[in-house]
N, C-alpha and C positions, 0 to 999 in steps of 0.2 A: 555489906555490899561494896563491891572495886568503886570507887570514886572515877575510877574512868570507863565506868561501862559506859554512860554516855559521848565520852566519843567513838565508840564503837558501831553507835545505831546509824540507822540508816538514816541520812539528811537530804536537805533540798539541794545541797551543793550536790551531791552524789548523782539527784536524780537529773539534773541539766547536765553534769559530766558527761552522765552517758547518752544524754542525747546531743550534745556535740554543741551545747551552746553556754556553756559557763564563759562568764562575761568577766573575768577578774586575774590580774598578777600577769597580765601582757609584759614580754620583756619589749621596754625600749632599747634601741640600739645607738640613738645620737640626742643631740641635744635637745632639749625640752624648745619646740617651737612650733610656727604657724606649720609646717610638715617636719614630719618627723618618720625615721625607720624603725619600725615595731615587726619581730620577728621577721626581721629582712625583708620587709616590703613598705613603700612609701604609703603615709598616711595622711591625711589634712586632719591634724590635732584639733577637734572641739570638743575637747573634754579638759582642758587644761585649768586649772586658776589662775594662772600668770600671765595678771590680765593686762601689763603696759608692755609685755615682751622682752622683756629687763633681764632674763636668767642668761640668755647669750649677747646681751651688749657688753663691747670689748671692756667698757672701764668698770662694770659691774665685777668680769671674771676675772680684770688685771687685779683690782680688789683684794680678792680672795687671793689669789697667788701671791701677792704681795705678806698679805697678813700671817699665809700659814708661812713661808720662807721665814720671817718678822718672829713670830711668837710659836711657828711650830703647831702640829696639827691640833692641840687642846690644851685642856686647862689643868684638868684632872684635877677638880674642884670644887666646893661650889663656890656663889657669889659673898657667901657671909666669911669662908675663910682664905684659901689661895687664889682664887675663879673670877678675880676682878681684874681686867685688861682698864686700860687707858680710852682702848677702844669700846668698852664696855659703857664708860661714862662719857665718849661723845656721840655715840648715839641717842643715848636714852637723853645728853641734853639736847640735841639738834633737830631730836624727834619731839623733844617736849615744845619747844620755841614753835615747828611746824603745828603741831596740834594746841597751840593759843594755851597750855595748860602750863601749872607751872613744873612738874616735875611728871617724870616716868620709870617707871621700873620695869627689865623685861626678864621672860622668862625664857627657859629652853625651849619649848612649844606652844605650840595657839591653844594646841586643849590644854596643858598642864598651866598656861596664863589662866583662864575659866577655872578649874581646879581651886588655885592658889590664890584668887580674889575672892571668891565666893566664899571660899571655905575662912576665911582669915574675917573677912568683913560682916557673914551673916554669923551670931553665936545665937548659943541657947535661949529662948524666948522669943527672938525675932523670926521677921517672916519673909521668905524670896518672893517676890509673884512674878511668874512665868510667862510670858506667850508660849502656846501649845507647837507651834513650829520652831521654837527654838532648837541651838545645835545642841548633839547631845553632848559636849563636852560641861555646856553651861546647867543641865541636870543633872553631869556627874559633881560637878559642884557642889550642888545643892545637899545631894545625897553625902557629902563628906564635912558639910555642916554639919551645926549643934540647930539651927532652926527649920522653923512649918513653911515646907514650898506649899504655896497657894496657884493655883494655872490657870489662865482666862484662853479663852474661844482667841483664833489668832485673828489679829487684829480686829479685834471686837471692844472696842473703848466702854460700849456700857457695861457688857462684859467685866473688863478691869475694875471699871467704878468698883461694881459687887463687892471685888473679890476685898478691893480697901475698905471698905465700910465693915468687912470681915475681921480684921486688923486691928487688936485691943490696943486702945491708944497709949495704954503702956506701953508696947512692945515696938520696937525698931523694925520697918521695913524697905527694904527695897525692890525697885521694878527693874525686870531684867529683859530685852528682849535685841534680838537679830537687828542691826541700824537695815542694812539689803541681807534678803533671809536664803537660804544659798539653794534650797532646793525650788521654790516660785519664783525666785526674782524678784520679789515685792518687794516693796520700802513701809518701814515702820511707822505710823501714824504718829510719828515722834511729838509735834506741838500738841496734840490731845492727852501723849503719855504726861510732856510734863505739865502740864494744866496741872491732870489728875492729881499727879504728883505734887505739887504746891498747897494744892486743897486737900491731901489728906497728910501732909507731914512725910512724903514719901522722900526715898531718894533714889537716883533714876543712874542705870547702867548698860549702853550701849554696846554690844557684840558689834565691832566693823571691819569684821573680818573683812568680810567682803565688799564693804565702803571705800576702805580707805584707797585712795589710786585710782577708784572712780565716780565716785559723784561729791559735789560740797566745792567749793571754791580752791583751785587748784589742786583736787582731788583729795579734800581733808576731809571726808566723810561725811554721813548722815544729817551730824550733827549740823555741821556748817552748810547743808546742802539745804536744811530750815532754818538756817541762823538763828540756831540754839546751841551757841556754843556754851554759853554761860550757864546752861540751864539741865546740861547733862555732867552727872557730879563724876562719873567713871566713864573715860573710853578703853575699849579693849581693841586690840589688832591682832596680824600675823604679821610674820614678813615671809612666809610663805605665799603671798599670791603676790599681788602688787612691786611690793619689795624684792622680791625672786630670790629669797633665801630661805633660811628656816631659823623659827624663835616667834615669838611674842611677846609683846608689852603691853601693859595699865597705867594708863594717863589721867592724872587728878591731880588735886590742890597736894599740896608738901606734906604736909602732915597728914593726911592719909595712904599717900603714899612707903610715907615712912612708918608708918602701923602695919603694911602689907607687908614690907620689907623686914621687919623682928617678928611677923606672927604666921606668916605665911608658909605651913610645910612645905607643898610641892616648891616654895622659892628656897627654903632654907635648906632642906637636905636634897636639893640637885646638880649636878656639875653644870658652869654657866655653858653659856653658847659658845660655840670652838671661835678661835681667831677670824677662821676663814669663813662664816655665816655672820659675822658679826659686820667683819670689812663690806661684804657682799650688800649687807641690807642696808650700811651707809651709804656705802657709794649710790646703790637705787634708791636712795632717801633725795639722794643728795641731785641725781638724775631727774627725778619726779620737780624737786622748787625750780631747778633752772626749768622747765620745761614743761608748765600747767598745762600745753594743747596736749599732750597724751591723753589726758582723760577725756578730755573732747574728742579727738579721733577715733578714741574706744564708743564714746555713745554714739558719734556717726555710725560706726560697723557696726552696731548694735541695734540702731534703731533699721539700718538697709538691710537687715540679713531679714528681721521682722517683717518687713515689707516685703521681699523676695516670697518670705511661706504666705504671708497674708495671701498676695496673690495666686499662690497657688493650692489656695484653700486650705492650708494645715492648720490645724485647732492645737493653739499653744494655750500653755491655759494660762489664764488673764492673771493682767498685771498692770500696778500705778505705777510702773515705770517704764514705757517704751525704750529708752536709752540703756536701761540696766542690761552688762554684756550676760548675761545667763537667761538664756530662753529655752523652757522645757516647753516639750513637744510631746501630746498625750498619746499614749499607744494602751493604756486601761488595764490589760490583763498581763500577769508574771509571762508566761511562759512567751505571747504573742510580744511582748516588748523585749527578751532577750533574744527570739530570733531573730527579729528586726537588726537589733543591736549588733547580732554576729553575721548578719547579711552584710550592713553597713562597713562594716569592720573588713570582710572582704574584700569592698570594694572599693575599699581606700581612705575610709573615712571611721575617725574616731569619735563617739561620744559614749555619754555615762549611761548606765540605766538607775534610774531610780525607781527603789521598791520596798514592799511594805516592811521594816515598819514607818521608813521615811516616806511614806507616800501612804493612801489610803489603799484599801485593798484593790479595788478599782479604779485605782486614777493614776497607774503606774505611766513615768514618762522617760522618756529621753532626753536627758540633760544635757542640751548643748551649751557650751560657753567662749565667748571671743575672747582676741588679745589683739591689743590697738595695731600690730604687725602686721595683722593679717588684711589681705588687700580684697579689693572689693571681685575682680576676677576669680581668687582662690574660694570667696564666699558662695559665688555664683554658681562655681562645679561646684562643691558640698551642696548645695540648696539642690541642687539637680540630681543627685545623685540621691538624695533624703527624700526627693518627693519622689522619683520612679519608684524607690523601695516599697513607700508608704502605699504607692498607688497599688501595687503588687500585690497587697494585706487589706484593700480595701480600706484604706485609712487615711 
């Protein structure tokens, strides 16, 4: 049998092709912000992660111009042989100093950081346990492990209990779960994770991707957002959203971070981060300490844009965190939420769809998401523009 008959068959991509509402690979035309030009017409971006608006601030992109002129467009490396810049090691210490930890290591990507800890930190005999809404990068982890993922009900704490009382107390485990989980919005029941974890010998690691830049004390995540700093043994990031670059790091005590660093594939056979992604997410590192009301003015627009559909009756689906800038908005069925979506999109306005298998089969939604830029009049048209759509669909 051809191993590529399968792309040959008929897909679901095929079937919205043709009926005119594939919702994926829009060319942007300028730069990532509160509007932007997607196939030559202005858009109001709520689909973005770049959530302090950091990717067009001047010293963020002088940054970057700076570092590729400096060191040239890469490294053509990786970090264990040519692939270590200068700037390589003040990031990861100015980023360790900001996250209270004592050391950092980062990677070329947010997924391949998940990859590269998981797979380094869980071996043979021990056990990952999951929340079910985790991102998939932190399952493709698990699956490039030597140990048993175990998965509890999302945020369901007795749930979890179970799943450690599962857990031979010979065997090493650790708890892995989203700090803010990128497709609900939710925040992770963090002070009952580490409880659990203290009483059964666990040890706890934080996903904040989507934390870091907006909630926790001057935007230092999850973590600090419970003041549980001390009590989550692994932070993970991007500098893909907050940051407004691209790369990721893993934040922990020295000596394990130094076990990630000699045992870690995805870190050891990858070229590091180019000069100019590296300069980029310092400088927005460095934007973010002077400037802790960002993350504030992001929960402001987050919590008014909330209030805007409340009032006008749109069913987002529930969340412990009003402030969190990601509010998915239900539209339930595949096909009725990518027209939605390509209605939207017409009429000036961008957001994501999410669908199964990130979503249940019925509870497909519209992932919108803010950036502290964006002003409360630009939120006002989008809200207006999202609720005639919805009224249109009976929704």
């Amino acid at each position: 049998m051809d191993i590529f008959t399968k792309c040959f068959e008929p897909s679901k991509a095929d079937e919205v092709r043709k009926m005119g509402i594939y919702p994926y690979f829009h060319a942007l035309e300028s730069r990532q912000d509160t509007e932007v030009v997607m196939e030559g017409k202005r858009r109001i971006m709520l689909g973005s992660n770049n959530y302090l608006g950091l990717t067009t601030h001047p010293e963020v992109v002088e940054a970057g111009i700076r570092a590729l002129e400096q060191y040239g467009s890469g490294c053509s490396g990786s970090r264990f042989l040519n692939g270590t810049l200068r700037l390589h090691l003040e990031l990861e210490a100015e980023l360790a100093r900001f996250l209270r930890k004592e050391a950092v290591v980062t990677f070329s990507t947010g997924f391949q950081s998940n990859l590269g800890i998981i797979s380094a930190v869980v071996g043979r005999g021990d056990y990952v346990i999951m929340d079910r809404e985790n991102h998939a990068s932190l399952y493709d982890g698990c699956r490039l492990s030597f140990g048993k993922m175990l998965r509890y009900v999302h945020n369901d704490m007795a749930d979890l209990e179970k799943k450690l009382q599962a857990v031979p107390e010979t065997a090493g485990s650790l708890i892995v779960t989203d700090g803010v989980f990128s497709m609900g919005g939710d925040i992770a029941n963090l002070p009952e994770i580490c409880r659990l974890a203290k009483q059964y010998g666990a040890r706890v690691m934080v996903d904040d991707a989507h934390g870091l830049g907006v909630i926790g004390e001057g935007g230092r995540g999850t973590a600090s957002y419970y003041g549980l700093e001390d009590q989550v043994d692994i932070y993970m990031g991007t500098f893909s959203k907050s940051l407004a670059s691209l790369g990721g790091y893993m934040a922990a005590d020295e000596r394990v971070v130094d076990y990630v660093r000699h045992a870690s594939r995805p870190f050891i056979f990858s070229a590091s981060i180019t000069p100019a992604s590296c300069a980029s997410a310092l400088a927005a590192l460095r934007i973010l300490e002077a400037h802790p009301e960002l993350p504030e003015t992001l929960q402001a627009r987050a919590l008014f844009m909330r209030r805007k559909l409340d009032e006008a009756h749109v069913r987002m689906r529930p969340s412990n965190g009003e402030r969190i800038p990601i509010i998915p908005i239900y539209t339930y069925e595949m096909i009725p939420t990518l027209t939605i979506a390509k209605e939207l999109y017409d009429r000036g306005v961008y957001v994501n769809s999410s669908l199964p298998p990130a979503t249940a089969p019925s509870e497909c939604l519209l992932r919108t998401s803010l950036m502290a830029t964006h002003t409360e009049a630009l939120i006002e048209e989008a809200v207006g523009i999202i609720v005639d759509t919805l009224r249109e669909h009976q929704l």
